[in-house]
PDB file of N, CA, C and O in Angstrom:
ATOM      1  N   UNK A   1       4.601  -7.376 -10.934  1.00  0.00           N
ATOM      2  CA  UNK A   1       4.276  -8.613 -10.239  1.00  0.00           C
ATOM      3  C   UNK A   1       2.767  -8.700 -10.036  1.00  0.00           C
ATOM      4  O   UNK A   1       2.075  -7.783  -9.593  1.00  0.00           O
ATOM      5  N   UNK A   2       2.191 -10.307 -10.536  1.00  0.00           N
ATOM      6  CA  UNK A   2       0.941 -10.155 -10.405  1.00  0.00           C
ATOM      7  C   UNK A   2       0.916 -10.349  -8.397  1.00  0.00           C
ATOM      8  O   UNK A   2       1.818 -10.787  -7.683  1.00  0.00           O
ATOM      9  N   UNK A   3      -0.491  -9.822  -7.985  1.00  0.00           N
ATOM     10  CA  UNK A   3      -0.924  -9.936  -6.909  1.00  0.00           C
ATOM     11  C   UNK A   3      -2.015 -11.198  -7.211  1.00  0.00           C
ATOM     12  O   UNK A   3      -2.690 -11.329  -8.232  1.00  0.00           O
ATOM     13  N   UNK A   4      -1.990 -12.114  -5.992  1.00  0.00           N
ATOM     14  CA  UNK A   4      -2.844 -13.031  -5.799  1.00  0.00           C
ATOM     15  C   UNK A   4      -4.072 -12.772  -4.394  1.00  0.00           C
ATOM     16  O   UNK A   4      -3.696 -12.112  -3.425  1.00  0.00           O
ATOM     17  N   UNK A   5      -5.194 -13.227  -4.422  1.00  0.00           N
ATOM     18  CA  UNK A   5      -5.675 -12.649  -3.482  1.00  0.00           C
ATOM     19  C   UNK A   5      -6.675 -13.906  -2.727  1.00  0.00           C
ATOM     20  O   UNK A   5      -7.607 -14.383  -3.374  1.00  0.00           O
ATOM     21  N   UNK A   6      -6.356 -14.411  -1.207  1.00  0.00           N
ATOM     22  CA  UNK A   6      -6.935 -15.508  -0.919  1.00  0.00           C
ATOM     23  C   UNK A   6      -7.780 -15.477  -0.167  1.00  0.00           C
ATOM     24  O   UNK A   6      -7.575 -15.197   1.014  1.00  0.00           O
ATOM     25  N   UNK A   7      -9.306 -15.837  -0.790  1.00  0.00           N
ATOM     26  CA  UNK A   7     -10.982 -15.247   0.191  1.00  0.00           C
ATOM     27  C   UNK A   7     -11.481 -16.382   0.781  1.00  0.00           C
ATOM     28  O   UNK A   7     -11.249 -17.240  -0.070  1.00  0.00           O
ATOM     29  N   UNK A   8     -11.931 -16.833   1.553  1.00  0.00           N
ATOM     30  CA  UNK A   8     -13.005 -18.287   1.949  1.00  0.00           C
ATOM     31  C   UNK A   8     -14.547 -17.618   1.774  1.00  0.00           C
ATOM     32  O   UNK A   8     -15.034 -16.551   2.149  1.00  0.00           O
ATOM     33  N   UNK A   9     -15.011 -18.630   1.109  1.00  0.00           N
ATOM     34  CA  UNK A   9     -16.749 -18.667   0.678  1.00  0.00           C
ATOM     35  C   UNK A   9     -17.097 -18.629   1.900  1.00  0.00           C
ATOM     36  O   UNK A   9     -16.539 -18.712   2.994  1.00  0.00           O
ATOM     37  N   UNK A  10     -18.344 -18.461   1.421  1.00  0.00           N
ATOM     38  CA  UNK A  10     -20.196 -18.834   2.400  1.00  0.00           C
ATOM     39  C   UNK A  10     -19.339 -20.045   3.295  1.00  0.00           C
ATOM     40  O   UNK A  10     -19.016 -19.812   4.460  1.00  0.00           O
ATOM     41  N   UNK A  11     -19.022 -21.294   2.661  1.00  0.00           N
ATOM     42  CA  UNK A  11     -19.307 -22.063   3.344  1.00  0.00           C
ATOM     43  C   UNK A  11     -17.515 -22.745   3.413  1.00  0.00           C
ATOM     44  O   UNK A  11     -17.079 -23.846   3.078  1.00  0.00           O
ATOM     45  N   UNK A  12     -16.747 -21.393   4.062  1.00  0.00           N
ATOM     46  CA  UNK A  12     -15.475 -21.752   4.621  1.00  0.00           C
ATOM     47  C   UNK A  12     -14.270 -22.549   3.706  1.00  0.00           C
ATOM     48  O   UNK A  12     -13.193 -22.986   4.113  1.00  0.00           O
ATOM     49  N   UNK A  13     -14.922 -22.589   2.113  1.00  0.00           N
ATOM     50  CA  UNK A  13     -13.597 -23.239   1.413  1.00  0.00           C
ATOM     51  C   UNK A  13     -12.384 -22.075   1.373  1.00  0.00           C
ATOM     52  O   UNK A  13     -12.536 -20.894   1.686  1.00  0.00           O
ATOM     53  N   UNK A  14     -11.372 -22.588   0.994  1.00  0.00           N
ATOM     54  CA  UNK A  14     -10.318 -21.647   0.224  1.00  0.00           C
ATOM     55  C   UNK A  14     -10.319 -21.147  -0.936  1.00  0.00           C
ATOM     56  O   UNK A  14     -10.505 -22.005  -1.799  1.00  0.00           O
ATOM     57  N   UNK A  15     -10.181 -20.061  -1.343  1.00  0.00           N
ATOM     58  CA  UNK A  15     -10.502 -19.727  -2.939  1.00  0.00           C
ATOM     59  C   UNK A  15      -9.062 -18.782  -2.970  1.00  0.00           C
ATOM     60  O   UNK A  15      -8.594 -18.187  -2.000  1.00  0.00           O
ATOM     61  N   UNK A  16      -8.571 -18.812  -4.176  1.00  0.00           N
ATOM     62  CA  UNK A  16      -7.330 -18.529  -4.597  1.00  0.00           C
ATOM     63  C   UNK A  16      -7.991 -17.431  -5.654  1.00  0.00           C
ATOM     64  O   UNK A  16      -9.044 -17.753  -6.205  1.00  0.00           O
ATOM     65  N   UNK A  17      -7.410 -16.173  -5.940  1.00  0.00           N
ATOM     66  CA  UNK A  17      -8.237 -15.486  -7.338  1.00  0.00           C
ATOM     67  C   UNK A  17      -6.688 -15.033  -7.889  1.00  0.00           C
ATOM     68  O   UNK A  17      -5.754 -14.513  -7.278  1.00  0.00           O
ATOM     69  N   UNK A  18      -6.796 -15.368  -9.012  1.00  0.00           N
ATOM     70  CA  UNK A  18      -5.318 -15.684  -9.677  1.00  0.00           C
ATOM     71  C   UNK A  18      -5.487 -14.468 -10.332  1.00  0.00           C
ATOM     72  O   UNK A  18      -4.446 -13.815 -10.414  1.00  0.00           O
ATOM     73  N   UNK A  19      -6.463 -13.973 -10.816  1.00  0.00           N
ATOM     74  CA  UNK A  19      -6.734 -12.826 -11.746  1.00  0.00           C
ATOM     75  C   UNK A  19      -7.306 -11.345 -10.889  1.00  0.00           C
ATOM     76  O   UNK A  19      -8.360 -10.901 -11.346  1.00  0.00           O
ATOM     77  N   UNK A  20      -6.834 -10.738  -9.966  1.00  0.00           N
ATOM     78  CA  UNK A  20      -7.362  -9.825  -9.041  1.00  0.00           C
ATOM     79  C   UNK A  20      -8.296  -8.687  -9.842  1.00  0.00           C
ATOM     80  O   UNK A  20      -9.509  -8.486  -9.877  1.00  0.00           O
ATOM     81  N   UNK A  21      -7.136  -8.039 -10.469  1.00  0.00           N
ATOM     82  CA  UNK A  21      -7.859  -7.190 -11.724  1.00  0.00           C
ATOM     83  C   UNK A  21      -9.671  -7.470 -12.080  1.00  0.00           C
ATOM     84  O   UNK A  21     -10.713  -6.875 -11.805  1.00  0.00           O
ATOM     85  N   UNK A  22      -9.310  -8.674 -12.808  1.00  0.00           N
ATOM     86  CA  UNK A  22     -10.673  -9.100 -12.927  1.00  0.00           C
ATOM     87  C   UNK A  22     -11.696  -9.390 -12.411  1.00  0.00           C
ATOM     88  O   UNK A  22     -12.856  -9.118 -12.723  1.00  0.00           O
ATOM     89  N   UNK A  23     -11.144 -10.144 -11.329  1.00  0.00           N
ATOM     90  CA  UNK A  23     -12.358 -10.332 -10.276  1.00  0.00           C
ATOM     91  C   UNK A  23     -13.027  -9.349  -9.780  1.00  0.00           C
ATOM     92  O   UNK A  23     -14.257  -9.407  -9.761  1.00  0.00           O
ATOM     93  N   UNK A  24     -12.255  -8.111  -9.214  1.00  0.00           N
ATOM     94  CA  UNK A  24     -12.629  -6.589  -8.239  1.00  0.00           C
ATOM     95  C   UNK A  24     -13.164  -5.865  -9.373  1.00  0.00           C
ATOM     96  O   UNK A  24     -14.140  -5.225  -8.980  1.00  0.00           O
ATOM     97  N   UNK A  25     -12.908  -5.647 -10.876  1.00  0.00           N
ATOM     98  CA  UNK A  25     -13.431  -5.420 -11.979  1.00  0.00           C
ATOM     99  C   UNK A  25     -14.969  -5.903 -11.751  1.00  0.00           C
ATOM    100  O   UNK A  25     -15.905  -5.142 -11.507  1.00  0.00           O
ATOM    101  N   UNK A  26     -15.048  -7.368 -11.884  1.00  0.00           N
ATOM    102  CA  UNK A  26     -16.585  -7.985 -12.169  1.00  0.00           C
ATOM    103  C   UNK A  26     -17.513  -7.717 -11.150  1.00  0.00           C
ATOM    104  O   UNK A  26     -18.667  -7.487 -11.512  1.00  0.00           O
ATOM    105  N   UNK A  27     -17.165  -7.692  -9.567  1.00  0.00           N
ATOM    106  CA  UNK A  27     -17.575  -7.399  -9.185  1.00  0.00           C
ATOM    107  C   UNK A  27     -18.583  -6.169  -8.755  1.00  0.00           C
ATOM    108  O   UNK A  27     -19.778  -6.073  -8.476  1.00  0.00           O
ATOM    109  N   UNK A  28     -17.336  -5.189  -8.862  1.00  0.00           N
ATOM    110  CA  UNK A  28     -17.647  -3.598  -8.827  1.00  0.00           C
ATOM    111  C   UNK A  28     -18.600  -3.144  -9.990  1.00  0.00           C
ATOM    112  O   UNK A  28     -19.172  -2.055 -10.040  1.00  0.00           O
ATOM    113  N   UNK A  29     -18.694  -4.342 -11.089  1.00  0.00           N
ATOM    114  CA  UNK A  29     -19.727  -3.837 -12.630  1.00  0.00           C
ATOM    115  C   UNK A  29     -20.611  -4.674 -12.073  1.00  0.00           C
ATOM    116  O   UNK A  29     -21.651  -4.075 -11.798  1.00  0.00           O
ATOM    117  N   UNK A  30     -20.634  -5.888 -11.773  1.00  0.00           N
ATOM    118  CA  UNK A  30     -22.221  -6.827 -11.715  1.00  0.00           C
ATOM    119  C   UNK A  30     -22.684  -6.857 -10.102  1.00  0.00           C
ATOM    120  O   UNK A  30     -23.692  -7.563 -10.117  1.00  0.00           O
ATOM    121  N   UNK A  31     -22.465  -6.478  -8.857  1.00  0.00           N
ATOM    122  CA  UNK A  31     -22.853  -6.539  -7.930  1.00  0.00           C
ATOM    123  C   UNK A  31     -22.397  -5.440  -7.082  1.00  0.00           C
ATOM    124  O   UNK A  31     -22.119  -5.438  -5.883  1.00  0.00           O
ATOM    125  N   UNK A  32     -22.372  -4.222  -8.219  1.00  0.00           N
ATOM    126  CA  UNK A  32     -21.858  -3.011  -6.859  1.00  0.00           C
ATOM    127  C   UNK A  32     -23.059  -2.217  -6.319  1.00  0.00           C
ATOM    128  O   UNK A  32     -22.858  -1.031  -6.057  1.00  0.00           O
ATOM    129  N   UNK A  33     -24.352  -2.761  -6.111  1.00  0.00           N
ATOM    130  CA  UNK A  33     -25.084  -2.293  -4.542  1.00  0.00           C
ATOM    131  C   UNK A  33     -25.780  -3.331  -4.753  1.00  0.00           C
ATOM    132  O   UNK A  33     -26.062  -4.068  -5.697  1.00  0.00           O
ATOM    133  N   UNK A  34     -26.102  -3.182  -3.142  1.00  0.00           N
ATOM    134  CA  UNK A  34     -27.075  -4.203  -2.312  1.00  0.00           C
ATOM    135  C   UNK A  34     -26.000  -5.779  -2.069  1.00  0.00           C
ATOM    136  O   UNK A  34     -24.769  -5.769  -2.112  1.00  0.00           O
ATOM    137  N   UNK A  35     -26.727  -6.817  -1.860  1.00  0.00           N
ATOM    138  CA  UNK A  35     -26.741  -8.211  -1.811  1.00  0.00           C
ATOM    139  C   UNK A  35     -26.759  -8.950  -2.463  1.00  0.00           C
ATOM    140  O   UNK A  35     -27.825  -9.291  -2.976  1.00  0.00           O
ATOM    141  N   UNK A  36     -25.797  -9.449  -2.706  1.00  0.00           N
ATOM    142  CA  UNK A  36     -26.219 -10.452  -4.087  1.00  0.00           C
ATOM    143  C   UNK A  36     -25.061 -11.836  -3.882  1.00  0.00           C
ATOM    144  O   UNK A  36     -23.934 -11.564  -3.467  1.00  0.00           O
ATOM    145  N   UNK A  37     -25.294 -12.775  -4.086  1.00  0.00           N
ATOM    146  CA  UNK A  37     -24.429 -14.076  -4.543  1.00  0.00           C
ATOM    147  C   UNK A  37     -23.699 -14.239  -5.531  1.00  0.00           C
ATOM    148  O   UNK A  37     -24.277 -14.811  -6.455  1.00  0.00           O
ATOM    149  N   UNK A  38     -22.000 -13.798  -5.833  1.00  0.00           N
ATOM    150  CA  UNK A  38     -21.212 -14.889  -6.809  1.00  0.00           C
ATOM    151  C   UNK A  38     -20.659 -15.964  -6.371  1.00  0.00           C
ATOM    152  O   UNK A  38     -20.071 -16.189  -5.313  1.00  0.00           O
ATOM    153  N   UNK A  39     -21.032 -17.014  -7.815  1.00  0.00           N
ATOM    154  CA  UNK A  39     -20.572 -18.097  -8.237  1.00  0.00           C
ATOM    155  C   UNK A  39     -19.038 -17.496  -8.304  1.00  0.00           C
ATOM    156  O   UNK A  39     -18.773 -16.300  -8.189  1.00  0.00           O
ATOM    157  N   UNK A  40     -17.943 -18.698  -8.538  1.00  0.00           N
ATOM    158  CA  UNK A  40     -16.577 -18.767  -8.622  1.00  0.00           C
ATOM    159  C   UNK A  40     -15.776 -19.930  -9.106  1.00  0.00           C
ATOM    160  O   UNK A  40     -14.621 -19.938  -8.681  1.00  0.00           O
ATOM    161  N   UNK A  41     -16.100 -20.881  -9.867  1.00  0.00           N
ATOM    162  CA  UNK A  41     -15.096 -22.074  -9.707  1.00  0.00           C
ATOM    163  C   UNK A  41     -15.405 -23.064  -8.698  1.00  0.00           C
ATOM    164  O   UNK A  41     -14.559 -23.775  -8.155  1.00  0.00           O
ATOM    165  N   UNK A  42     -17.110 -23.093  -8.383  1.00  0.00           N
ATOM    166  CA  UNK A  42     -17.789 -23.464  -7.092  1.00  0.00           C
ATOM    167  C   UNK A  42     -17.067 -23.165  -5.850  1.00  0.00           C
ATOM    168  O   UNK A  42     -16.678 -23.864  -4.914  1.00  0.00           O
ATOM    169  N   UNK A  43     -17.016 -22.102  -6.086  1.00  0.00           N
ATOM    170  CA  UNK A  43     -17.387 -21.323  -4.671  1.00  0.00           C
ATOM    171  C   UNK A  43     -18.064 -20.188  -4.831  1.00  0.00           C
ATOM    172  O   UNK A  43     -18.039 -19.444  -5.812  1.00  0.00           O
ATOM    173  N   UNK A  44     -18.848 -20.039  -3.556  1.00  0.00           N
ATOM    174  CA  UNK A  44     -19.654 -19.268  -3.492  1.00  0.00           C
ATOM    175  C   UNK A  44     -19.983 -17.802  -2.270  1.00  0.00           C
ATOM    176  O   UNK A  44     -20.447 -18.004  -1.148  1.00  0.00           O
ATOM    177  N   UNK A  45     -19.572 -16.190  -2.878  1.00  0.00           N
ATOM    178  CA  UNK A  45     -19.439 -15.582  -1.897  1.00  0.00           C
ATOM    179  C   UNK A  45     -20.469 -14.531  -1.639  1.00  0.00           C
ATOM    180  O   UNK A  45     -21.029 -14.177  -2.676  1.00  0.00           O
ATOM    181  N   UNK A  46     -20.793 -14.058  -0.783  1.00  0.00           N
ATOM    182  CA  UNK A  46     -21.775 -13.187  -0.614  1.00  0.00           C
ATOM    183  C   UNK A  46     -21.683 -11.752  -0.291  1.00  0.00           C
ATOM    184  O   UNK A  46     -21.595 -11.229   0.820  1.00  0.00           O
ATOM    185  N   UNK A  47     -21.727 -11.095  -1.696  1.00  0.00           N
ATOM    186  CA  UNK A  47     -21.666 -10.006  -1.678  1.00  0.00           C
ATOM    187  C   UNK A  47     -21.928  -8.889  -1.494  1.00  0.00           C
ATOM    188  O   UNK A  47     -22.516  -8.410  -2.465  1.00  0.00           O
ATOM    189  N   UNK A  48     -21.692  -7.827  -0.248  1.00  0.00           N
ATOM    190  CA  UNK A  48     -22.162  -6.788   0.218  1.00  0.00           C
ATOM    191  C   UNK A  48     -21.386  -5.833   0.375  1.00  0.00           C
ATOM    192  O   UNK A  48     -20.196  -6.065   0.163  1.00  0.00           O
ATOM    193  N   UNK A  49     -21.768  -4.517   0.773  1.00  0.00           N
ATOM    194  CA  UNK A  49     -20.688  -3.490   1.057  1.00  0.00           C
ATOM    195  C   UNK A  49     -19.900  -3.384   1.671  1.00  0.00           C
ATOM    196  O   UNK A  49     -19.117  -2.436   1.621  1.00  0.00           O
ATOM    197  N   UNK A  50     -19.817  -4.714   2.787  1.00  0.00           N
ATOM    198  CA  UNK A  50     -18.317  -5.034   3.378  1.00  0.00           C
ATOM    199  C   UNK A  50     -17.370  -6.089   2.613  1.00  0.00           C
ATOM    200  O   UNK A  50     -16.224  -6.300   3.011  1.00  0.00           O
ATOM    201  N   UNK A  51     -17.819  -6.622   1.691  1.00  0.00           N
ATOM    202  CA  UNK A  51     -16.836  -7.424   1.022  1.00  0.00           C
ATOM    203  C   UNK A  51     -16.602  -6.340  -0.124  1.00  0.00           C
ATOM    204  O   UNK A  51     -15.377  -6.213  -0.141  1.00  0.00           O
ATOM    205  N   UNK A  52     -16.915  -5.849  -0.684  1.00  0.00           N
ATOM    206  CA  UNK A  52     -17.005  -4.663  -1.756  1.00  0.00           C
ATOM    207  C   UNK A  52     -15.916  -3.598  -1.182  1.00  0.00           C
ATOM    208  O   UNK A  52     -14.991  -3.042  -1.775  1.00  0.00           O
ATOM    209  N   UNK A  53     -16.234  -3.526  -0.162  1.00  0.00           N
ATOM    210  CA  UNK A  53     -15.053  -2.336   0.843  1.00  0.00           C
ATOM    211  C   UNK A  53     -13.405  -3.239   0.996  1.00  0.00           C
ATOM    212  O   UNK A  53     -12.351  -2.759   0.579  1.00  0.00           O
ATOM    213  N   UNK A  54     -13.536  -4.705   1.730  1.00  0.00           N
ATOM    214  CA  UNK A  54     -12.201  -5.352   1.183  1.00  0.00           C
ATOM    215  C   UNK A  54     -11.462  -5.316   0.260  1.00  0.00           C
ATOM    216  O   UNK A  54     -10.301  -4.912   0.195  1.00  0.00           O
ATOM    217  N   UNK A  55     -12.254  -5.833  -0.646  1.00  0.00           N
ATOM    218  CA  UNK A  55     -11.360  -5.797  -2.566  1.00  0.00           C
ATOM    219  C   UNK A  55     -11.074  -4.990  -2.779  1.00  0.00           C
ATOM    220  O   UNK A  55      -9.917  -4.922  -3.196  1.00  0.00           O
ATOM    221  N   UNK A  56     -11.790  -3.862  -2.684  1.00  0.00           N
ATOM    222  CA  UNK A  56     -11.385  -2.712  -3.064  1.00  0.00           C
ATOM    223  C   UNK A  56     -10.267  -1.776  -2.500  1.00  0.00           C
ATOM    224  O   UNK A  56      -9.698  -0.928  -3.188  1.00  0.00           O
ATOM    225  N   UNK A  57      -9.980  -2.039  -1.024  1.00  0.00           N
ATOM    226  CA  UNK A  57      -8.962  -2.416  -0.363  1.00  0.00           C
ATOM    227  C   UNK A  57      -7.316  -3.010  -0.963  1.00  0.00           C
ATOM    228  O   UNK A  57      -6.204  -2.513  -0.785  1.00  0.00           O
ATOM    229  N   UNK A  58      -7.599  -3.862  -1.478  1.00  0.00           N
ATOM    230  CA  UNK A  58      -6.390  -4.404  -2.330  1.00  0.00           C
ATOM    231  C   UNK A  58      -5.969  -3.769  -2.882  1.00  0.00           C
ATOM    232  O   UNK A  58      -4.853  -3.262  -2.771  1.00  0.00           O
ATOM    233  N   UNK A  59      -7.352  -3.504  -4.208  1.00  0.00           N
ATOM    234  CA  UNK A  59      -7.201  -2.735  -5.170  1.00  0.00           C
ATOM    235  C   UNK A  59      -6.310  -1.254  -4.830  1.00  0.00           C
ATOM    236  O   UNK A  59      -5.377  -0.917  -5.560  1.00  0.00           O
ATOM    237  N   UNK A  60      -6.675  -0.550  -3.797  1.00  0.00           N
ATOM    238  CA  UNK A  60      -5.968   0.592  -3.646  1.00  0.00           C
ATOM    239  C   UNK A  60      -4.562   0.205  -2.608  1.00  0.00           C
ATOM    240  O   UNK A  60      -4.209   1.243  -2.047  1.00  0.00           O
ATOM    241  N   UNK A  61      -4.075  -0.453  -2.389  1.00  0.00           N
ATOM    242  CA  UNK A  61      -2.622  -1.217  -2.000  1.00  0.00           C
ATOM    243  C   UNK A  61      -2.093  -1.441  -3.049  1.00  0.00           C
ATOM    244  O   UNK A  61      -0.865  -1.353  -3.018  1.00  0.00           O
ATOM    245  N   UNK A  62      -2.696  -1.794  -4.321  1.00  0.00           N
ATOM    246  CA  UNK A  62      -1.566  -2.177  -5.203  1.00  0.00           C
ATOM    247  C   UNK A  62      -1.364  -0.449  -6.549  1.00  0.00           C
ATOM    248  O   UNK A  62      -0.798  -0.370  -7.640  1.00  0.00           O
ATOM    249  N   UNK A  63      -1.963   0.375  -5.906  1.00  0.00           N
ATOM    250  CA  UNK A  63      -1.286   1.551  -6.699  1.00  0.00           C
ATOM    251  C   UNK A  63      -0.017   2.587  -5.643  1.00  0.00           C
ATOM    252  O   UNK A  63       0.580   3.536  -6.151  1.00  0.00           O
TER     253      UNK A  63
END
């Protein structure tokens, strides 16, 4: 069963990530230290070692 995973941006939308795998994947390769901003399907989240610590979170719930 896929897992779905539901985040709100910077600026409080709803974002749905249909593809978990991938997303916690892209992340952990293009923004795993410091601060940085992803784009999404216009939304926009801000990425640090506490959102990095969430996903990754999932990620180890679903083994």
């Amino acid at each position: 069963m896929n897992k779905i995973l539901k985040i709100k941006d910077i600026n409080n939308k709803k974002y749905i990530v249909e593809n978990v795998d991938e997303f916690i994947h892209h992340i952990n390769e293009c923004h795993s230290k410091g601060s940085s901003l992803h784009e999404e399907n216009g939304c926009f989240f801000n990425i640090d070692e506490f959102f990095r610590e969430l996903i990754n979170q999932v990620e180890d719930n679903k083994k």
